[in-house]
C-alpha positions in Angstrom: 50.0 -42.3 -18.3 48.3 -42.5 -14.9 44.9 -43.7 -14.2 43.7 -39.7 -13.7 45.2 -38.5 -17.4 43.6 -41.8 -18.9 40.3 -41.2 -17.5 40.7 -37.8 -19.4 41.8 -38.2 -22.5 40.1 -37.6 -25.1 38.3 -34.8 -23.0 38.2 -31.5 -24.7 35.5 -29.5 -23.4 34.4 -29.9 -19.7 30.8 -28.7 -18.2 31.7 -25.9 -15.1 29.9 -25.6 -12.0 31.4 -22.8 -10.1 30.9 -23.4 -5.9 32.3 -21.9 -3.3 34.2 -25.3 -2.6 37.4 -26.6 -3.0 37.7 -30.1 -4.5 40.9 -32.2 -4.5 41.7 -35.4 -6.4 41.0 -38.1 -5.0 38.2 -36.7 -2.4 34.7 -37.6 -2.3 32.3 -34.3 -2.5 28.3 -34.6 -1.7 26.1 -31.8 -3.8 22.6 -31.2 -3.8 21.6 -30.1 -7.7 18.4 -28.4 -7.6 19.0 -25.3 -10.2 17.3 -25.9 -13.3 20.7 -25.5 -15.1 22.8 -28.0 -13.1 19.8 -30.4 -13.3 20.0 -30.2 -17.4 23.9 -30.5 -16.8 23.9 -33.5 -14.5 21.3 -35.3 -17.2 24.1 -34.6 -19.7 27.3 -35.6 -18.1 25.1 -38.7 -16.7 24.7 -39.7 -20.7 28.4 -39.1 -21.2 31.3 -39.7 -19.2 30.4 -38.3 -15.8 32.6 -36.1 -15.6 32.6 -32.1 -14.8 34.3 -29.6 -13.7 34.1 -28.1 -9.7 36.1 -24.5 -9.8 35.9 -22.6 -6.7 33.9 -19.2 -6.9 32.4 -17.2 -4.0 30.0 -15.2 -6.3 28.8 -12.8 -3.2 32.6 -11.8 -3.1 33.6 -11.2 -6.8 33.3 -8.6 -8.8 33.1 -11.4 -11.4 29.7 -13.6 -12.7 32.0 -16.3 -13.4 35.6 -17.6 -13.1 37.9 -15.9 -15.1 39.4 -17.8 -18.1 43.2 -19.4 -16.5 41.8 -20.2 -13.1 42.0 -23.9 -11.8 40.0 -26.6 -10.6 39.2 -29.7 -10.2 37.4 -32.9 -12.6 34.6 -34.5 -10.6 33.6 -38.1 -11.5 30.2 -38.7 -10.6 29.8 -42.0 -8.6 26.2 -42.0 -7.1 23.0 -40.3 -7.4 19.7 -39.9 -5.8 16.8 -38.5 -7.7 14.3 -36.8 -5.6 10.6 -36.7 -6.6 10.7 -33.1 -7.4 13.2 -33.1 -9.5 16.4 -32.5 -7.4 19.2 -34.8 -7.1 21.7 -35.5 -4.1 24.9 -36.8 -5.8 28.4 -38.0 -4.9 31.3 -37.1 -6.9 35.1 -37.9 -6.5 37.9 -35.6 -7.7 39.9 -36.9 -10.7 42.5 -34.5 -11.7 43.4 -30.9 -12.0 42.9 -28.5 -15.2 43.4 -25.1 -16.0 41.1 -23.1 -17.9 42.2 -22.4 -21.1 39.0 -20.6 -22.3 35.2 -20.8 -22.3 33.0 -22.8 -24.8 29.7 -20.8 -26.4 28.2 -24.1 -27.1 24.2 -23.4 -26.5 23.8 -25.0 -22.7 22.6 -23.5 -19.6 25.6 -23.7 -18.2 29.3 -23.0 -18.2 31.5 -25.1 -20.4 35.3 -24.8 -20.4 38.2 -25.9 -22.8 40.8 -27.2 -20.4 44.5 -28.6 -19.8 44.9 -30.9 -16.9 48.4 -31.4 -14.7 49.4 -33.2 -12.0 52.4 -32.3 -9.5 55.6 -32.2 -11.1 57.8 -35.0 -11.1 59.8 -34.8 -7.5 62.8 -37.3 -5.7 61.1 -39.7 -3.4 63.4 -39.5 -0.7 62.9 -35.6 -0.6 59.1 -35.8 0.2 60.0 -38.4 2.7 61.0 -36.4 5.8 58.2 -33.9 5.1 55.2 -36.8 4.3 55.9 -38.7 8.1 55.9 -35.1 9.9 52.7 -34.6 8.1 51.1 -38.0 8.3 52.0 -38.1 11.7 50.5 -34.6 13.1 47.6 -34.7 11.0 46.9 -38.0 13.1 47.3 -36.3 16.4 44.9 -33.9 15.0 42.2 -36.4 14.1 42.6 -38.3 17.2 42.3 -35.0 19.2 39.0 -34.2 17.3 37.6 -37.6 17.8 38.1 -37.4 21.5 36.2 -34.1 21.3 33.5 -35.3 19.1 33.5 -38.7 21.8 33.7 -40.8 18.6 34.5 -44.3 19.3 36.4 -46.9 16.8 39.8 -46.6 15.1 41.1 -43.9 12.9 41.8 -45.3 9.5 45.8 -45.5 9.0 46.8 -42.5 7.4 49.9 -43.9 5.2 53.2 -41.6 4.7 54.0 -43.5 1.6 51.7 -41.9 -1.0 53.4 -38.4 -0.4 51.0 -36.7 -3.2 47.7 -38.8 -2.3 48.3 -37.7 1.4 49.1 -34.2 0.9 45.3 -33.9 -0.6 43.5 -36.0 2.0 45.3 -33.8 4.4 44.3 -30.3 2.6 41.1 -31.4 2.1 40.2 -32.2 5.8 42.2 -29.8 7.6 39.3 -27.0 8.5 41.0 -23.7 6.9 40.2 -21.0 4.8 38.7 -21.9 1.5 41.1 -19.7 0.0 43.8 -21.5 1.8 42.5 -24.5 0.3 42.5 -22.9 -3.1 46.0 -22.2 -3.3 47.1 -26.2 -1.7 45.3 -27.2 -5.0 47.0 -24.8 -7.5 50.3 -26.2 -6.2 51.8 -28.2 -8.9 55.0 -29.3 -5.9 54.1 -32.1 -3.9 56.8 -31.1 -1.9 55.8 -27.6 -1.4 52.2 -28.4 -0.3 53.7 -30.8 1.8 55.5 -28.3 3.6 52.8 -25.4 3.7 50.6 -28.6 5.2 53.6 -29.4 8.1 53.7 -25.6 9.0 49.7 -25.5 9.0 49.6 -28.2 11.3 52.3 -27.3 13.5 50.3 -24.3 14.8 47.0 -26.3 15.7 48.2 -29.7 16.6 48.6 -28.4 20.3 45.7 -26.7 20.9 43.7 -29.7 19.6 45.6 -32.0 22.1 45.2 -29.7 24.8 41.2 -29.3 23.9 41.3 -33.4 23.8 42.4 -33.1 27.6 40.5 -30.8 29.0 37.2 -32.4 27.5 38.4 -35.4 28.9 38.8 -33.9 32.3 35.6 -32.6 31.8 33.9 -36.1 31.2 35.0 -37.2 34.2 33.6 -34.9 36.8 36.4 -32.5 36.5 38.9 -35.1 37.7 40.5 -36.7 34.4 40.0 -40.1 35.3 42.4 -39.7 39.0 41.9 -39.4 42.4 42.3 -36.2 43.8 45.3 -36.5 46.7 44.4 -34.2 49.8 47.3 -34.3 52.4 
């Protein structure tokens, strides 16, 4: 069993707070509780096993007030929190593992409560992902290097490692800026291999235009002369 299914066994009825988020296992995810609701849930979960579920809902452009019963999200473990005088709370959470809705819960609270069944990717050959993880691992650096330079942020980039082809393919989804509903579907992947892919193809379209943004700010920095001497002859 991995560390993700053990930390939910046992777990058959999750607290639901719908966002218009993506969260991805593994991924750290700030949120600022301030609805009376969400305030009574986080006391709850913080009594328990800190644990709810994040499903992504845009309310403003459903015809839905909630997620319908079969959609999919992700378990948020909640690591740190910050109780403001007035009642609020800034908290950090980290993904833990995928579920599907199986139904919701009438159980009394302010707030959602699902019955759900978590997954992980399937099971996939190693060497298979291989090709696809260092194409992946290796634009998404150019990327972040390229957006660094623009930002002028100084320091290393943390290695990005090829050898974790599932744990990379959701610190890549995660970060990449793309639709939400792009996002969306990267999660509800169960092929490590397939997100893999969509991720290589993603990348393959911006990885230029970040590079060539990286060299013209750079130009731009110095005096419109990219660090050389203009020859005149």
């Amino acid at each position: 069993m991995s560390e993700a299914l053990d930390k939910v066994r046992g777990v058959r009825e999750l607290p639901l707070f719908p966002l218009p988020v993506v969260l991805f296992p593994g991924m750290p995810m700030p949120l600022h509780i301030f609805e009376p609701r969400y305030r009574k849930m986080l006391a709850d979960i913080r009594a328990g096993d800190n644990l709810f579920g994040l499903s992504y809902f845009d309310s403003a452009a459903s015809e839905n007030e909630i997620p319908a019963a079969g959609h999919i999200g992700c378990v948020a473990e909640v690591t740190e929190t910050q109780a403001l005088p007035d009642g609020r709370s800034n908290v950090l959470t980290v993904g833990v593992i995928r579920y599907q809705v199986d139904a919701y819960v009438e159980r009394g609270d302010p707030y959602l409560v699902v019955r759900p069944n978590f997954f992980e990717d399937d099971e996939e050959d190693d060497a298979s992902l291989s090709a696809n993880s260092r194409d992946v691992a290796s634009m998404f650096t150019r990327v972040a290097n390229s957006i660094r330079l623009i930002n002028d942020e100084r320091g290393n980039l943390p290695d990005i490692s090829d050898t974790e082809p599932q744990k990379l393919s959701f610190l890549v989804a995660a970060a990449l800026e793309i639709e939400v509903e792009t996002k969306q579907e990267l999660l509800e992947l169960r092929s490590t291999g397939e997100r893999l892919s969509r991720l290589r193809d993603l990348l393959a379209r911006v990885v230029k235009g970040y590079e060539e943004r990286a060299r013209l700010h750079g130009i731009a920095k110095g005096n419109g002369h990219g660090g050389r001497m203009i020859e005149i002859e």
